[in-house]
N, C-alpha and C positions, 0 to 999 in steps of 0.2 A: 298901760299899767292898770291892771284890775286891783280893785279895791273888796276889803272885807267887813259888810256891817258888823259890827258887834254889839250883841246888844243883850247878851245874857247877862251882864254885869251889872243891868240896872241901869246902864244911860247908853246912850248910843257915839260906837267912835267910830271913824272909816281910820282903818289900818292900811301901813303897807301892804300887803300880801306876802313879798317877796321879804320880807323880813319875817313878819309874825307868824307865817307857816310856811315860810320856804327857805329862807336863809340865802337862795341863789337862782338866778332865772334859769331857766331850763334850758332855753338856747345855748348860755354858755357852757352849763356842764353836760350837755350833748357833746359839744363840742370836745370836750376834755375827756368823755366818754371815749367819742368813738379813735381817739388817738390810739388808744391800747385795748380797742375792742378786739373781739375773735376776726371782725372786719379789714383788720391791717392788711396794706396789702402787698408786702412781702418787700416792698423793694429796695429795705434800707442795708445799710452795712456793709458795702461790696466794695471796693477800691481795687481794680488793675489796671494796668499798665498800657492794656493794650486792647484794643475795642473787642480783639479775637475770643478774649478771655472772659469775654462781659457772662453774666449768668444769665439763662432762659429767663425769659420774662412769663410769671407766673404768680397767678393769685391763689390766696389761703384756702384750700379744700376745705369744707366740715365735714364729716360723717355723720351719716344719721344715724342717733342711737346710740353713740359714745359718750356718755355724759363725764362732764367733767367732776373731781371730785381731789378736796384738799390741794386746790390752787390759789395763788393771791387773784384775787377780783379785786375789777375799778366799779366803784357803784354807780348804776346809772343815775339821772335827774335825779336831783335830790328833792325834790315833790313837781307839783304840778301846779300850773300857769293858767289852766283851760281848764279847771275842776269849777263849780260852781263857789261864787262865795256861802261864807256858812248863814244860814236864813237866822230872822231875831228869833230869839227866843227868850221867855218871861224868866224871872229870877225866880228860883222852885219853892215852893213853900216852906221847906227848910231854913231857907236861908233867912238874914239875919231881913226886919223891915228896911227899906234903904228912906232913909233921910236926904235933905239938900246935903247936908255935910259929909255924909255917907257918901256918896254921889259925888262930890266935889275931888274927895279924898281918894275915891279908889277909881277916878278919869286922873288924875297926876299920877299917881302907880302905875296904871296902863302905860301912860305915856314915858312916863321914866323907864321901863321896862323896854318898851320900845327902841330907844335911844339908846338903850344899854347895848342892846343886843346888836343894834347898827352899828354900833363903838367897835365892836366884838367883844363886847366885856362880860361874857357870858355868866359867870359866875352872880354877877351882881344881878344879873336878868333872872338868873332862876330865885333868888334871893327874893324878890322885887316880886315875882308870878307866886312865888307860895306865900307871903305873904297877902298876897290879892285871894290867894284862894282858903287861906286862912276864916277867908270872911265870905267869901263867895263858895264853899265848898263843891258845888253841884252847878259848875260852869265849865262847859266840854270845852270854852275857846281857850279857858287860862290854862287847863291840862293839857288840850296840846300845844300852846303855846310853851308851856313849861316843859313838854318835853323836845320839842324845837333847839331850848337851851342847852337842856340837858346831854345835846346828842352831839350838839357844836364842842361839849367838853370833853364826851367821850365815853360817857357817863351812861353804857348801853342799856343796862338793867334798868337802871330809873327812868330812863327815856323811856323804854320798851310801856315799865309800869304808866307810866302818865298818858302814853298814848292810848293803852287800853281803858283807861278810867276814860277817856274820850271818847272813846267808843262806846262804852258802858250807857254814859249821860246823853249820849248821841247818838245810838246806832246806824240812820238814815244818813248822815255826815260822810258822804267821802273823804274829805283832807286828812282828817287821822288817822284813817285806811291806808292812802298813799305812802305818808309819814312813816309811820309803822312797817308800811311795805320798804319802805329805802332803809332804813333802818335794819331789817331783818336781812334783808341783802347784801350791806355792810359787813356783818357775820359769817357772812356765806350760808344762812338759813335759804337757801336759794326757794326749795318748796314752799316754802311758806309766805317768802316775799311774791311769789307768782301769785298765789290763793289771797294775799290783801289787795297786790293791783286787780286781780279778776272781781274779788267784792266792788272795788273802783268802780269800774265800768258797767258793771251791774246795778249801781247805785245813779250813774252817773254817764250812758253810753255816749256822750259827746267828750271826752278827755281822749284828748286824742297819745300827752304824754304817758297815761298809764299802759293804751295800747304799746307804745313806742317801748314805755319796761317791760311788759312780756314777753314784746318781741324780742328783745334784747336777751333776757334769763331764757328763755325757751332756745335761743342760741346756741348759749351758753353751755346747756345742757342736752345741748346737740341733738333738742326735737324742729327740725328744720319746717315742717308740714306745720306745727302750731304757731311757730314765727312766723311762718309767709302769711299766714291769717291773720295776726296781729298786727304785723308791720301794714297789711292791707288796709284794717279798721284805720288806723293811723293816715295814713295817706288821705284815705275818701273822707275821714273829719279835718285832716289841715293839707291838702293837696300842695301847699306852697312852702313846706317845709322842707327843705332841700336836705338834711341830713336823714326824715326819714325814707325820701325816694332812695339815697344810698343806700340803707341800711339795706331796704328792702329787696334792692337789684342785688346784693351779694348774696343772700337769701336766695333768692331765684336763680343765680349764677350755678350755686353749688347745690341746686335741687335737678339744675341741668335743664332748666326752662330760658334757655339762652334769647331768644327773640323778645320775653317779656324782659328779661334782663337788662337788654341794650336801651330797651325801653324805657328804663326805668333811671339805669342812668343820664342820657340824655335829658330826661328830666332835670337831673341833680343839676346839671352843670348848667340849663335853660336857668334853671331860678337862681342859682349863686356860680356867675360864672369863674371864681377863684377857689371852689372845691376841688381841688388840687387828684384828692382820691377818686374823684367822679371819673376825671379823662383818664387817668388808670387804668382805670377798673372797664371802662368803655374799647379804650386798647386796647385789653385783653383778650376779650369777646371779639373784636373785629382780628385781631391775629389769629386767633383759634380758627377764625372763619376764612384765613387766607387772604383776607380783605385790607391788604398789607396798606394799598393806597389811601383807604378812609383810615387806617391807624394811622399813617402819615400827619394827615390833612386833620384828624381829630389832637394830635399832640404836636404839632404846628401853632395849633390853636389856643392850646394850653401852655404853649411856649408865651404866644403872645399878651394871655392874659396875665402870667404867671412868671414872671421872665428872670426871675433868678430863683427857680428849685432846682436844683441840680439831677432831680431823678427824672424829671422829667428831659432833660436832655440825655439821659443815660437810655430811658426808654426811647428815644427817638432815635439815639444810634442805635438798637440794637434792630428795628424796623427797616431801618437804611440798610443796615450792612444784612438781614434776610431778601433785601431786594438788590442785594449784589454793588450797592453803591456803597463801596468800602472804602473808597478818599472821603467822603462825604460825611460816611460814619466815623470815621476817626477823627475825623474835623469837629463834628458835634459832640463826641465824645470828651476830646481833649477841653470844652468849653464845660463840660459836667466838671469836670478835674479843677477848674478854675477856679467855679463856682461851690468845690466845694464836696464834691462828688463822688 
């Protein structure tokens, strides 16, 4: 768990992070990202009868250069985990002298605020940060903290405003960059959210999540050559992050760089052997490539780790029944059906 000094307020507090500028860890809303990412990979919804009927096994084409436009988006990470904390900085000459009482009064605000906002009581958090900044006018943490608040309520304009006054007070600050950037994403300002994560990384070239949203909106937006570069930065700063080696192998899958591909998943499923879309996505590539017996022996494997997805038995009849072993498939097949399938 990283921590945030703060110390533009006039006393110094260590913060959660994942509350006071993130609201949620990044692992999980990857997670929840890439459910409904352009990444899916195809193989839900199919119920027959009979193994004969089962559909081609088959993952999500992108086209390069189709961008999308007036669709519902899932916004990726809602900030970043690996951005640096924000550095102290002095209370501006503006602002009011801070007294012990002073000091004592707006470290209890902090902290209340804080607590609000864990509650989910958001309302009372933004309530709790304007009045902190009431007295602090010219402190980038309580702006973007305030609009942290502001964005859990829905409250896009004002959130948008607050994070830019954190930018203002801060320029050098990546977090209100990222903030701003998921937030703009949200909207589907899709350009714009790419052009705050690119400030990110420019500010800050080890955040490995801000790579991780470009690659993602550069997806999206079906430049497949900028995502493979992103999702790449990403990788070489967190190598042991197993949902961006996925990301990145469908990338590579549908650039037609098949060998880097398989690569890349095998990764996924080395570091988190229950990434269920890894041995997918890895079958895919070995059936394209005729290499029916490693699709086998790779969704054997995913059986065994994974032993009640149901697609994954449906994927492994349909590999048996191309290699003619049609009792066999319809035996695993019918155990899809059990499960659910």
């Amino acid at each position: 768990m990283r921590f945030l000094t703060a110390t533009g307020l006039g006393l110094t507090l260590l913060v959660n992070a994942s509350v006071l500028l993130i609201g949620q860890s990044s692992a999980t809303a990857r997670e929840q990202l890439l459910t409904a990412s352009p990444q899916s990979t195809g193989f839900t919804g199919v119920t027959v009868a009979n193994v004969d009927d089962l559909p081609v096994l088959e993952g999500e084409a992108i086209q390069e250069g189709a961008a999308v436009q007036n669709e519902a988006i899932t916004p990726p990470p809602s900030s970043s985990t690996s951005g640096p904390a924000n550095s102290p900085a002095s209370v501006p000459a503006s602002d009011p002298a801070t007294t012990d009482e002073t000091l004592e009064q707006s470290q209890q605000l902090v902290q209340q605020a804080i607590a609000e906002h864990q509650r989910g009581n958001y309302a009372e958090a933004v309530t709790l940060w304007q009045q902190i900044l009431s007295t602090y006018p010219n402190n980038p943490v309580g702006h973007n903290s305030l609009g942290n608040a502001l964005s859990a309520l829905g409250q896009m304009d004002e959130a948008e405003s607050a994070y830019r006054s954190a930018i203002r007070l801060s320029p050098d600050e990546p977090i209100s960059y990222y903030n701003l950037g998921t937030l703009l994403a949200k909207q589907n300002r899709v350009e714009e959210a790419i052009a705050a994560y690119q400030t990110v990384v420019q500010l800050n070239p080890d955040d490995a999540d801000a790579y991780y949203n470009i690659g993602y909106w550069q997806t999206r937006q079906r430049r497949l050559e900028a995502a493979e570069a992103a999702y790449q930065m990403a990788a070489q700063i967190d190598p042991a992050d197993a949902g961006i080696q996925y990301s990145l192998g469908v990338v590579l899958r549908n650039r037609g760089k098949t060998t880097e591909a398989e690569q890349a998943f095998r990764r996924t499923i080395a570091l988190d052997p229950n990434y269920v879309d890894g041995y997918h996505y890895l079958s895919l590539i070995l059936i394209d490539q005729g290499r029916l017996t490693d699709a086998e022996s790779t969704l054997r494997e995913a059986i065994r780790q994974i032993p009640n997805d149901p697609e994954l038995y449906q994927s492994l009849a349909v590999v048996l029944h191309r290699q003619g072993r049609r009792s066999e498939s319809q035996a695993i097949y019918e155990q899809a059906i059990l499960l659910g399938g």
